[in-house]
Structure formats: C-alpha cells, structure tokens
PyMOL Python script that loads the backbone (N, CA, C, O; Angstrom):
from pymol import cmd

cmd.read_pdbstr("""\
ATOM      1  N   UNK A   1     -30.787 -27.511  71.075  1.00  0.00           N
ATOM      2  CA  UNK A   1     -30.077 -26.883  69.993  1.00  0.00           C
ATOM      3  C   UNK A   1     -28.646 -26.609  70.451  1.00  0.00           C
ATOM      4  O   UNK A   1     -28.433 -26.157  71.576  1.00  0.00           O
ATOM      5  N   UNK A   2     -27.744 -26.857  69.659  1.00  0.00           N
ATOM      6  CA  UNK A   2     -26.452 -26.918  69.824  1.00  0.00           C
ATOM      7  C   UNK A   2     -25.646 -25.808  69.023  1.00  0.00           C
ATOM      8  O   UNK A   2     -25.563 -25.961  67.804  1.00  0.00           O
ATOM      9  N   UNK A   3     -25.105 -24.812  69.552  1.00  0.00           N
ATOM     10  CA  UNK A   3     -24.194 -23.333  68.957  1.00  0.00           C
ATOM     11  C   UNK A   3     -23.024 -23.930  68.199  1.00  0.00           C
ATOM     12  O   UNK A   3     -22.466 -24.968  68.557  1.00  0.00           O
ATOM     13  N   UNK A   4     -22.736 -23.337  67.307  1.00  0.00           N
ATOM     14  CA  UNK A   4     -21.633 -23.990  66.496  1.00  0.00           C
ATOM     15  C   UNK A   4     -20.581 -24.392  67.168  1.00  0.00           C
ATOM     16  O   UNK A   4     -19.988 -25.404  66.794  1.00  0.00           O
ATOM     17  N   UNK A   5     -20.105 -23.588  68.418  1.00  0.00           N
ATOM     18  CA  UNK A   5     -19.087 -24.071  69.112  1.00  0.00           C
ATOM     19  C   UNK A   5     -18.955 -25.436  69.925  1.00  0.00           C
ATOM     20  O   UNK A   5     -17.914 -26.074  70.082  1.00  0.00           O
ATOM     21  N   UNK A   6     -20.347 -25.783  70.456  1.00  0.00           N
ATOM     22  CA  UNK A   6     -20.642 -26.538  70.877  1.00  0.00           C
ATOM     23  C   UNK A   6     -20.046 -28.402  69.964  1.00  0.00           C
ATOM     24  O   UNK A   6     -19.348 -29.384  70.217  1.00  0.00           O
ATOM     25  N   UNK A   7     -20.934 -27.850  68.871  1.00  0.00           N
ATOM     26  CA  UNK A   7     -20.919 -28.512  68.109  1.00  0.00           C
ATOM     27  C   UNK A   7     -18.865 -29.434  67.422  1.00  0.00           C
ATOM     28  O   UNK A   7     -18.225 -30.477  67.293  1.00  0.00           O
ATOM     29  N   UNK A   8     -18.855 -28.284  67.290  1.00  0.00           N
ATOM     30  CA  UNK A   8     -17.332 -28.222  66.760  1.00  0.00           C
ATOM     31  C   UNK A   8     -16.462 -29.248  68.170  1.00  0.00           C
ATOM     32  O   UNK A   8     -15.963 -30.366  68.046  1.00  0.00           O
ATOM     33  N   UNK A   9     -16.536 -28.327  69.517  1.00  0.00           N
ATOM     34  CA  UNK A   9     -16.159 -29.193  70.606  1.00  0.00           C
ATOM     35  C   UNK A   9     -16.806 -30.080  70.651  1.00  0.00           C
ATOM     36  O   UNK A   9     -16.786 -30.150  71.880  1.00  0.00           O
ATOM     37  N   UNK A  10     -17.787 -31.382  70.196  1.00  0.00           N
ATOM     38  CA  UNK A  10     -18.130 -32.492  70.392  1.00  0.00           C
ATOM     39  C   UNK A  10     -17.522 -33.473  69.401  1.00  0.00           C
ATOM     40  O   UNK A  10     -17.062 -34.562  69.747  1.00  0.00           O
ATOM     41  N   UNK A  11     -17.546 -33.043  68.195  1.00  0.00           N
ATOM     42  CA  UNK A  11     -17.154 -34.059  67.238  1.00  0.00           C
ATOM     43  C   UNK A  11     -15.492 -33.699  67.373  1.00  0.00           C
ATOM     44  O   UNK A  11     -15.060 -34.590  66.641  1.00  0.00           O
ATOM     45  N   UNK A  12     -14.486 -33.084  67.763  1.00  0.00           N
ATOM     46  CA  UNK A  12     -13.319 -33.200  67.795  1.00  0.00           C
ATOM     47  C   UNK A  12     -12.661 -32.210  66.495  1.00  0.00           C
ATOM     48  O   UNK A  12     -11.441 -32.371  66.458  1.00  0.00           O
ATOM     49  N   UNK A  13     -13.070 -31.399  65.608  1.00  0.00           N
ATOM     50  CA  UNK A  13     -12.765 -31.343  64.419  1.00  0.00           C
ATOM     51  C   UNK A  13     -12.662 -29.852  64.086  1.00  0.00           C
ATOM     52  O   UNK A  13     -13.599 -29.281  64.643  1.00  0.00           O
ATOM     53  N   UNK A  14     -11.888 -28.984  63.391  1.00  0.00           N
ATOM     54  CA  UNK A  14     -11.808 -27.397  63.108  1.00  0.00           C
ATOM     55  C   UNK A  14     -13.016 -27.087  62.961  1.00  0.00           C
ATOM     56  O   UNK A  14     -13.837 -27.983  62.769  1.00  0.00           O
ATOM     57  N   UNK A  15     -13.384 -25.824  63.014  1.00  0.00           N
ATOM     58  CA  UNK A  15     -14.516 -25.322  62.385  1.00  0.00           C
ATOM     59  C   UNK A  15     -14.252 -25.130  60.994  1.00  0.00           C
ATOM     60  O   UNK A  15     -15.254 -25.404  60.335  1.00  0.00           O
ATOM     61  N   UNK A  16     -13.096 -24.692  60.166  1.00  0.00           N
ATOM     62  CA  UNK A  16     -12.915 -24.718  58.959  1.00  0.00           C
ATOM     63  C   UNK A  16     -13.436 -26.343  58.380  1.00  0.00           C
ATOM     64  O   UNK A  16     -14.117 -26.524  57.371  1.00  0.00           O
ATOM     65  N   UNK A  17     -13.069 -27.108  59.037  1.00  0.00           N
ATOM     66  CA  UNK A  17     -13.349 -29.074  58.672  1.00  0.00           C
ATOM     67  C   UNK A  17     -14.497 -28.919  58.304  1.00  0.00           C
ATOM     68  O   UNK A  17     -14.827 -28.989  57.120  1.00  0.00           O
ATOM     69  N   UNK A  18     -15.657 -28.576  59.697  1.00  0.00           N
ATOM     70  CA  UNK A  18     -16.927 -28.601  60.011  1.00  0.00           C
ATOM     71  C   UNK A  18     -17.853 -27.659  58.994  1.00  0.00           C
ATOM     72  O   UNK A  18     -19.032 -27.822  58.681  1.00  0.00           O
ATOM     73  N   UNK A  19     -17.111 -26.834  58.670  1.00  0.00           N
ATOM     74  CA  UNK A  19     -17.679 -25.940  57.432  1.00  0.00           C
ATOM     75  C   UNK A  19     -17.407 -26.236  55.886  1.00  0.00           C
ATOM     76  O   UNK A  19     -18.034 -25.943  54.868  1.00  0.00           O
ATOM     77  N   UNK A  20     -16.262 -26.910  56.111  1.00  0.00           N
ATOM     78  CA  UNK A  20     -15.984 -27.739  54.649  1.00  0.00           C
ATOM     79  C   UNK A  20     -16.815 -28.610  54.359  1.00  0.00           C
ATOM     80  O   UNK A  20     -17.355 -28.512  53.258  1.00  0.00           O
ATOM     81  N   UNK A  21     -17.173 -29.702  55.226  1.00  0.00           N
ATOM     82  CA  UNK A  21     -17.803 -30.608  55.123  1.00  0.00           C
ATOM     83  C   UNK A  21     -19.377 -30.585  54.664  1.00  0.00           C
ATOM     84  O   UNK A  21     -19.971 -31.198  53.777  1.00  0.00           O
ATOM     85  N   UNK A  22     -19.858 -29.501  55.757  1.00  0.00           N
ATOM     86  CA  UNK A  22     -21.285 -28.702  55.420  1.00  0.00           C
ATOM     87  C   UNK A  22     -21.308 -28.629  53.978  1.00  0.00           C
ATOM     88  O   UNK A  22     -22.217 -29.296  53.485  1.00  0.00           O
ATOM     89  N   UNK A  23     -20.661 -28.086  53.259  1.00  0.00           N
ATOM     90  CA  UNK A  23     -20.438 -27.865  52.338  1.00  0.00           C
ATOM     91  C   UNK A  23     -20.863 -28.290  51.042  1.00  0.00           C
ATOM     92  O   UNK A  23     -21.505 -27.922  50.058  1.00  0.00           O
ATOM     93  N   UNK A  24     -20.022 -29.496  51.636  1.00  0.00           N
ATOM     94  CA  UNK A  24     -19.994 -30.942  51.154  1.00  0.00           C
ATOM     95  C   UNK A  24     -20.965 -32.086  51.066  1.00  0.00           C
ATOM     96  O   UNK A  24     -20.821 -33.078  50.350  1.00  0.00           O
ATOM     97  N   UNK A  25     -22.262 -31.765  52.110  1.00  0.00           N
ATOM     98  CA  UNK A  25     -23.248 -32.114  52.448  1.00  0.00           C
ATOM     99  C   UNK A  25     -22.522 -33.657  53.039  1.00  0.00           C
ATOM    100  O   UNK A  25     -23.022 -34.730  52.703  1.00  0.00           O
ATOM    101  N   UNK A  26     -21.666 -33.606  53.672  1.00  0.00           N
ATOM    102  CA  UNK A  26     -21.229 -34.823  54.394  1.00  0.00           C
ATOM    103  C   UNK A  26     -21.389 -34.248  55.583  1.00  0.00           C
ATOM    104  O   UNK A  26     -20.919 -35.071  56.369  1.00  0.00           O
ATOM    105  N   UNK A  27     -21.983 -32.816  56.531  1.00  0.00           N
ATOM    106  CA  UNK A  27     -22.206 -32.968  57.573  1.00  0.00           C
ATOM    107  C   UNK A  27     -23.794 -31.899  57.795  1.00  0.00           C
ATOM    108  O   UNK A  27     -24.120 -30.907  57.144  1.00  0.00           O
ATOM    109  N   UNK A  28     -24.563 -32.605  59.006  1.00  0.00           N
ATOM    110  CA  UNK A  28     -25.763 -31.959  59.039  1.00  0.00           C
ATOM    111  C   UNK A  28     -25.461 -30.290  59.207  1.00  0.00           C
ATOM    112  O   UNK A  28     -24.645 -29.989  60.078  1.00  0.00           O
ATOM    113  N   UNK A  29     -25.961 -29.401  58.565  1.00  0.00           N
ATOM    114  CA  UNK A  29     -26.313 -28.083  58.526  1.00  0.00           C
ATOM    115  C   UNK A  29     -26.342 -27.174  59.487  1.00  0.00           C
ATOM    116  O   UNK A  29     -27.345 -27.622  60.043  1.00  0.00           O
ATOM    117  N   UNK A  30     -25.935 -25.887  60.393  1.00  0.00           N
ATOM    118  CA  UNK A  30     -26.703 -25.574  60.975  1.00  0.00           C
ATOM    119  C   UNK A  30     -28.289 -25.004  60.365  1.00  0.00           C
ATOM    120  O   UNK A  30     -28.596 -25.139  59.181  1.00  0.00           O
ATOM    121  N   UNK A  31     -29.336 -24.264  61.539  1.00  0.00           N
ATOM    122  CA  UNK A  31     -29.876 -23.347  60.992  1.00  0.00           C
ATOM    123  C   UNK A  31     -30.063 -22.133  61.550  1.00  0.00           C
ATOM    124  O   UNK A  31     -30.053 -22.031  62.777  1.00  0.00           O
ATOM    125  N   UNK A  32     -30.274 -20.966  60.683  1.00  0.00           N
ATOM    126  CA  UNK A  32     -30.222 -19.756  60.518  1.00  0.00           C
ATOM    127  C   UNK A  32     -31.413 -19.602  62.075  1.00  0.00           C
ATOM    128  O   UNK A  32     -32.599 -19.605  61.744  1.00  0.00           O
ATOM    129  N   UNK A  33     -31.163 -19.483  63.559  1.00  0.00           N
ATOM    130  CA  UNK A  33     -31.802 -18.702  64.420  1.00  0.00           C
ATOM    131  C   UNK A  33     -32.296 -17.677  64.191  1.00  0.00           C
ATOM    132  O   UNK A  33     -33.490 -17.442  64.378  1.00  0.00           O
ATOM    133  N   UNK A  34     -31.458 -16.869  63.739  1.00  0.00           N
ATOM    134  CA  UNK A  34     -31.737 -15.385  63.574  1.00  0.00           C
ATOM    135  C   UNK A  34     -30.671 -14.923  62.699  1.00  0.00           C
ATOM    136  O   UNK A  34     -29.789 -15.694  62.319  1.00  0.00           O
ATOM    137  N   UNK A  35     -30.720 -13.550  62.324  1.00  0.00           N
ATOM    138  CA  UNK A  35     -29.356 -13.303  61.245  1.00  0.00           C
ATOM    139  C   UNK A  35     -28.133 -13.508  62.005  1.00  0.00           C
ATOM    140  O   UNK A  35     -27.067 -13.758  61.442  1.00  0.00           O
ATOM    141  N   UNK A  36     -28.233 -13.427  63.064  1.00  0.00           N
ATOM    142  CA  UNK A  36     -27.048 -13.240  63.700  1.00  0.00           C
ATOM    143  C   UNK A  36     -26.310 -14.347  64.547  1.00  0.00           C
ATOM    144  O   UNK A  36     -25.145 -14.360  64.944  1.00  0.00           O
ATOM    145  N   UNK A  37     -27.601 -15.528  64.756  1.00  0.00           N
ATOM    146  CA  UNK A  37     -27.337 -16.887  65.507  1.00  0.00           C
ATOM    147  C   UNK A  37     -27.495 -18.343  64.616  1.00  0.00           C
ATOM    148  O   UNK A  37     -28.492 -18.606  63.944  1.00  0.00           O
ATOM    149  N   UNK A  38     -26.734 -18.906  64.703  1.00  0.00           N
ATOM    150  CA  UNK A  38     -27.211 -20.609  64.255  1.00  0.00           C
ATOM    151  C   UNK A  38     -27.167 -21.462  65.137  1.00  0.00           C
ATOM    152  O   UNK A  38     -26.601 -21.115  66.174  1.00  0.00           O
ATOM    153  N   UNK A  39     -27.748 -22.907  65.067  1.00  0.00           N
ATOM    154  CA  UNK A  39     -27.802 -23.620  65.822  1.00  0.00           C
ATOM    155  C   UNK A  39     -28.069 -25.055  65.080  1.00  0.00           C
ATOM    156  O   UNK A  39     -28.506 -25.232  63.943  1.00  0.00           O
ATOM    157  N   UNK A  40     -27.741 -25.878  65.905  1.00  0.00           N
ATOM    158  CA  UNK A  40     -28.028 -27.525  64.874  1.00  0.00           C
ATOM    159  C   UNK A  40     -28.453 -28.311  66.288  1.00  0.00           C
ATOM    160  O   UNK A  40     -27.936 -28.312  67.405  1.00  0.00           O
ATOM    161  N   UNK A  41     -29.774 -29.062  65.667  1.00  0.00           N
ATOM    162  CA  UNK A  41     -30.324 -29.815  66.582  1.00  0.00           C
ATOM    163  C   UNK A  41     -29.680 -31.467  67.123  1.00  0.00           C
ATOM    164  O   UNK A  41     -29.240 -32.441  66.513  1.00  0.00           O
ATOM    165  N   UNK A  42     -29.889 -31.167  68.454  1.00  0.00           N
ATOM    166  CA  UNK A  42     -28.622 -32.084  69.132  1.00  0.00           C
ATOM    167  C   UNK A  42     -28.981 -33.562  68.369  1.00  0.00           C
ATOM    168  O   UNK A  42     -28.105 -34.347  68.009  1.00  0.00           O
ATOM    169  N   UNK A  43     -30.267 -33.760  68.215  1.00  0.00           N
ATOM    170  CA  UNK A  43     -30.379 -35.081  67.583  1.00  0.00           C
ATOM    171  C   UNK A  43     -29.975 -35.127  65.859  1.00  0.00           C
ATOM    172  O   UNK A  43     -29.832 -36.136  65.169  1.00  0.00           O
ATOM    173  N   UNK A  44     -29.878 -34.008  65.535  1.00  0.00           N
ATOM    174  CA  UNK A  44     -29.125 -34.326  64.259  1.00  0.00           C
ATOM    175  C   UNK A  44     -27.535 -34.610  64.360  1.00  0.00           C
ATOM    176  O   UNK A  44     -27.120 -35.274  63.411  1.00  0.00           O
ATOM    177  N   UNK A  45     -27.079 -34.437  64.809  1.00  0.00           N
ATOM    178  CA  UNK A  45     -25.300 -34.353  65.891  1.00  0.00           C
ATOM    179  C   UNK A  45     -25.353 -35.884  65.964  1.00  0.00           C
ATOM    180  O   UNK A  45     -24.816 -36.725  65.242  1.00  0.00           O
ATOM    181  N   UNK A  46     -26.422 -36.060  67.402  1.00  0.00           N
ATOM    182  CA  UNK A  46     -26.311 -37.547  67.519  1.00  0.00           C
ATOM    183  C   UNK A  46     -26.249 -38.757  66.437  1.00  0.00           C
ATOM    184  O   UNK A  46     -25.521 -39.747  66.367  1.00  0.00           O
ATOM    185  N   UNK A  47     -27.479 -38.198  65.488  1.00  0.00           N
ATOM    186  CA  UNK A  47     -27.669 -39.298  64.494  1.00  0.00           C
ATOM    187  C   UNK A  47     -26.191 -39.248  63.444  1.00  0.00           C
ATOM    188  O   UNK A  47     -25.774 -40.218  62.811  1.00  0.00           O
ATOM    189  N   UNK A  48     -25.638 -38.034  63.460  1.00  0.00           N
ATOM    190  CA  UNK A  48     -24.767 -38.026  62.369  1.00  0.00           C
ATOM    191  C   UNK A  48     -23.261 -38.636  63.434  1.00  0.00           C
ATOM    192  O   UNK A  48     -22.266 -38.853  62.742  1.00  0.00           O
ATOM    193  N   UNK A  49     -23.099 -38.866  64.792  1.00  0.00           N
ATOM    194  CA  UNK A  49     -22.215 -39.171  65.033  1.00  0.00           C
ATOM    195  C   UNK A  49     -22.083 -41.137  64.795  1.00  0.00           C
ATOM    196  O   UNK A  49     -21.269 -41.922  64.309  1.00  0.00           O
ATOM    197  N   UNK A  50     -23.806 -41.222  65.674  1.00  0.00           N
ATOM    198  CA  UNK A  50     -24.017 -42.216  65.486  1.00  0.00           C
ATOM    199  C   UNK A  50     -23.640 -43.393  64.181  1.00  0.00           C
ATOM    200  O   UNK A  50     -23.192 -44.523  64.381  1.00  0.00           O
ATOM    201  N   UNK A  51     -23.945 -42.804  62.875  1.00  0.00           N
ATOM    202  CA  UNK A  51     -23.588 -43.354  61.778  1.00  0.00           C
ATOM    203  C   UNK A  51     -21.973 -43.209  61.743  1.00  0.00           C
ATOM    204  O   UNK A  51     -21.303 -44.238  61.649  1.00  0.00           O
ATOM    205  N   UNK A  52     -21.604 -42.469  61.786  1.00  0.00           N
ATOM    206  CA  UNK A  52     -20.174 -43.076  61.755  1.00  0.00           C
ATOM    207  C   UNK A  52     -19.685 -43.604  61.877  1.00  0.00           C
ATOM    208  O   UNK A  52     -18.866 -44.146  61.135  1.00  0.00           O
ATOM    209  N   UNK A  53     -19.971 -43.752  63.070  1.00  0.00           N
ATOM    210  CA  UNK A  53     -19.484 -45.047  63.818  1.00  0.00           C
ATOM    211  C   UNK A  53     -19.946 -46.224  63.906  1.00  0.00           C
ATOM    212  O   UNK A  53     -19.481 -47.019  64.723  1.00  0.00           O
ATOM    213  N   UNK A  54     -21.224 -46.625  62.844  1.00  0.00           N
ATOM    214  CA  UNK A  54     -21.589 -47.669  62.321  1.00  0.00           C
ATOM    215  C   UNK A  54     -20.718 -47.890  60.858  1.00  0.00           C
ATOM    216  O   UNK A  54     -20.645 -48.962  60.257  1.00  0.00           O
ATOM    217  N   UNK A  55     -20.184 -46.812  60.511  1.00  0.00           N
ATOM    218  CA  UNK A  55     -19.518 -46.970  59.254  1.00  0.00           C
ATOM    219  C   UNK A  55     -18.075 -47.560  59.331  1.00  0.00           C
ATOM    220  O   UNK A  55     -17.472 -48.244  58.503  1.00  0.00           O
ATOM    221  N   UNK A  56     -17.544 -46.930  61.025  1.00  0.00           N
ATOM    222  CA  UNK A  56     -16.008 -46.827  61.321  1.00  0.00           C
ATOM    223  C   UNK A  56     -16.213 -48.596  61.642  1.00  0.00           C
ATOM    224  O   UNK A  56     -15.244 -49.292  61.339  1.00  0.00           O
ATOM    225  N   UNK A  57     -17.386 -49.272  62.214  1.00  0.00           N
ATOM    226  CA  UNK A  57     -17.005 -50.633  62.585  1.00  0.00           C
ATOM    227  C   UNK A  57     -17.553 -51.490  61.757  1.00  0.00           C
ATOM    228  O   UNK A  57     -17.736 -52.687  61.977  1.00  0.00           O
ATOM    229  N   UNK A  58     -17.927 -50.659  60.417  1.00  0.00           N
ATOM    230  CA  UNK A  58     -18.302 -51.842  59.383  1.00  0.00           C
ATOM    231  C   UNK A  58     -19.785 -52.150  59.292  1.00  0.00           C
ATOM    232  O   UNK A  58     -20.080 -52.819  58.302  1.00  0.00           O
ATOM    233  N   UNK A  59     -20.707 -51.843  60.032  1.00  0.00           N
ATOM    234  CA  UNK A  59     -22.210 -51.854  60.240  1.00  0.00           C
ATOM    235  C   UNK A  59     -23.131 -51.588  58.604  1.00  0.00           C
ATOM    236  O   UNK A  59     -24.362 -51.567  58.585  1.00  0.00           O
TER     237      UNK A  59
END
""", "prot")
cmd.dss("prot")
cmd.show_as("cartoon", "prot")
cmd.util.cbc("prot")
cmd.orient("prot")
C-alpha cells in the first residue's frame, strides 16, 4: 500500500493534479485506511502507470 505522498512522488505530478484527476475517474482512487489514513494499492499505481504508457507509444 502506497501513502498519498508516495504515490504523488512516483507518478511525477501535484497532488492538486492527482486529486483532480481522481475526480475525474482518470486516476485509481485511494482508500479510506482509517478516518484519518489513505492508501492505494501499489499494483493499482503499477497497472495505471503501466497503461499509459501503452497509450503514450500507441499500444
């Protein structure tokens, strides 16, 4: 499980971006840990970086 910060430092991008996007349902979700924690599972990260970059080379 990956902390929002984490998250944010991997894909390169604001957290405002990363929360827009959520939003937007153009990026995977975190989820609610606890009231006070979130987290997003590293293989959802992967798969969502992964596609991109099947998208960025035309795949």
């Amino acid at each position: 499980m990956l902390r929002p910060e984490a998250v944010i430092t991997r894909v390169g991008l604001s957290r405002s971006q990363v929360y827009q996007m959520i939003a937007e349902e153009r990026f995977p979700p975190f989820l609610k840990l606890s009231t006070r924690a979130s987290a997003m599972p590293e293989a959802w990260l992967d798969a969502f970086i992964a596609r991109r970059a099947e998208i960025a080379i035309g795949k």
